[in-house]
Steps between C-alpha positions, in 0.01 A plus 500: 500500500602172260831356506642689205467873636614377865834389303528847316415694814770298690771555223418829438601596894797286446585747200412803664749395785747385193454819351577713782792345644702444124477879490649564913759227451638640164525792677647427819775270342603804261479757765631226754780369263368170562574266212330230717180726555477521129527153460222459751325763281524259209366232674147724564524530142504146444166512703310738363589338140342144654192703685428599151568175352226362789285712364499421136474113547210512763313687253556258229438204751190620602328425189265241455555186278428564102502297228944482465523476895231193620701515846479889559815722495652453810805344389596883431471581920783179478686674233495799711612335842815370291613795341482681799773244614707522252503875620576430844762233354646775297485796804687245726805376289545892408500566862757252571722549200512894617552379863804284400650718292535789789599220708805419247603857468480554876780202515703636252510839681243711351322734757114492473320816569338590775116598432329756687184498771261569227580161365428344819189628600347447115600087618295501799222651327508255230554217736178606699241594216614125300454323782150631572414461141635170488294382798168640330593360147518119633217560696296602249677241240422231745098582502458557151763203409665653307898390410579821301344692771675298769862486268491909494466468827825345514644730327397784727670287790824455298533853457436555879787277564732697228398811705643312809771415320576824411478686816694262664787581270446882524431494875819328530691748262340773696521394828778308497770659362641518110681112597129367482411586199490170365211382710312693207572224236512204707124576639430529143639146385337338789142637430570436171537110626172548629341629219608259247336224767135668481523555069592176521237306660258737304695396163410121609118586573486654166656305269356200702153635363593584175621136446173374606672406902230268629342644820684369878481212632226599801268658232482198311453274773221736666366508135461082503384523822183750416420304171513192690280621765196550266243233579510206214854610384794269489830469479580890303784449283740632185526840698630766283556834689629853367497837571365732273543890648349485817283281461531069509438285193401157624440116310430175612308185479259373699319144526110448559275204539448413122156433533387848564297701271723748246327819704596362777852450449498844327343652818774318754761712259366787552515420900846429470542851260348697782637375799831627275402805422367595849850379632713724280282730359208556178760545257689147553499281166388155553466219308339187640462215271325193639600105471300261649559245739589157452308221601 
């Protein structure tokens, strides 16, 4: 199976799961009375918007190179790892602006409803089935390298952690007694914390791509290090790294014994292109362009 129906099948359990718990948590937080467990409800919402968004971008970034994209179209699997940050961004700050407002009208005296068992149990569910999906999403994002894959993964994890959240504060209200009902809203404001953390690190991958982010540090040294490594290479130079979708776009200059035939020299590049290629995959870009040495 090629990389681009892996990614669908992957996203397409992580929007069956989506699917069927944005239905039971609607439910169970109108039934339950649980403004929090509708809130949680959004959040699923929020994911089964980006699984869909996943799927739309792969699609496009799966297409080959034509004659207005010479580099491919994998800038749009990029596009598609940011947006689904901005998501998470804008899931987070909504959770925490709803948290701190309950907290506020808690100290000014307001009672906060108690929700119901129903509530509770439609929590642990969620918390269970996200976390499983989450561990298979990376997984899978990880072998295909994939960021969008790997970024919804995320996303499934944040939501697991809103679920925590969220039962936490209704387990309390339950258990506890009506005086606990604020552990509702301050669970929420603290996963909230956590979730602004993970959309933003994916915001920085993202927009660190889409501004052309030269590849770490490690990559280019072990990059040098390969080119260098080819038998009548010297001294590889003028590196020029990017990431283009998931796959590496790579430059540099090399020097050669300027007394060598022009085939030669040509044939050296092409040593240096494949030992590249093999490293990070067929579809790497590289550029080699050849100086020779001085005397």
């Amino acid at each position: 199976m090629n990389r681009e129906k892996e990614i669908y099948k992957v996203t397409l359990v992580g929007s069956a799961v989506n699917a069927i718990l944005l239905a039971f948590k609607f439910v169970a937080g109108i039934v339950g009375h649980s403004s929090a467990m509708i809130a949680d409800a959004a959040h699923s919402l929020s994911d089964f918007v980006t699984d869909i968004i996943v799927l739309v971008f792969v699609k496009v970034s799966s297409k080959p190179q034509d004659k207005s994209h010479d580099y491919g179209h994998g800038k749009y699997e990029t596009l598609a790892l940011t947006l689904i940050g901005i998501a998470l961004m804008a899931v987070a700050i909504s959770i925490i602006v709803k948290g701190a407002i309950k907290i506020a009208a808690w100290a000014n005296g307001e009672t906060l409803e108690a929700p119901g068992m129903l509530a509770f149990w439609a929590a642990i569910v969620s918390i269970v089935l996200k976390e499983a999906v989450y561990r298979y999403t990376v997984i899978k994002g990880r072998k295909l390298n994939s960021k969008a894959v790997e970024a919804n993964a995320w996303h499934h994890r944040s939501d697991a952690l809103s679920s925590i959240g969220t039962a936490v504060g209704i387990g309390g209200a339950i258990f506890l007694g009506q005086q606990w009902t604020i552990l509702d809203p301050i669970a929420s404001v603290v996963v909230g914390a956590f979730i602004v953390k993970t959309a933003f690190s994916l915001l920085k991958d993202g927009f660190g791509d889409l501004m052309e982010q030269s590849l770490p540090d490690q990559v280019e040294d072990e990059i040098l290090k390969l080119a260098s490594g080819v038998p009548g290479v010297a001294e590889p130079h003028d590196l020029r790294t990017r990431r283009i979708g998931n796959h590496y776009a790579i430059e540099l200059h090399i020097l050669m014994d300027g007394n060598i035939t022009l085939k030669e020299a040509h044939d050296k590049a092409s040593e240096v292109e494949e030992a590249l290629r093999k490293q990070y995959g067929e579809e790497t870009h590289v550029v080699v362009h050849v100086e020779p040495k001085e005397e």
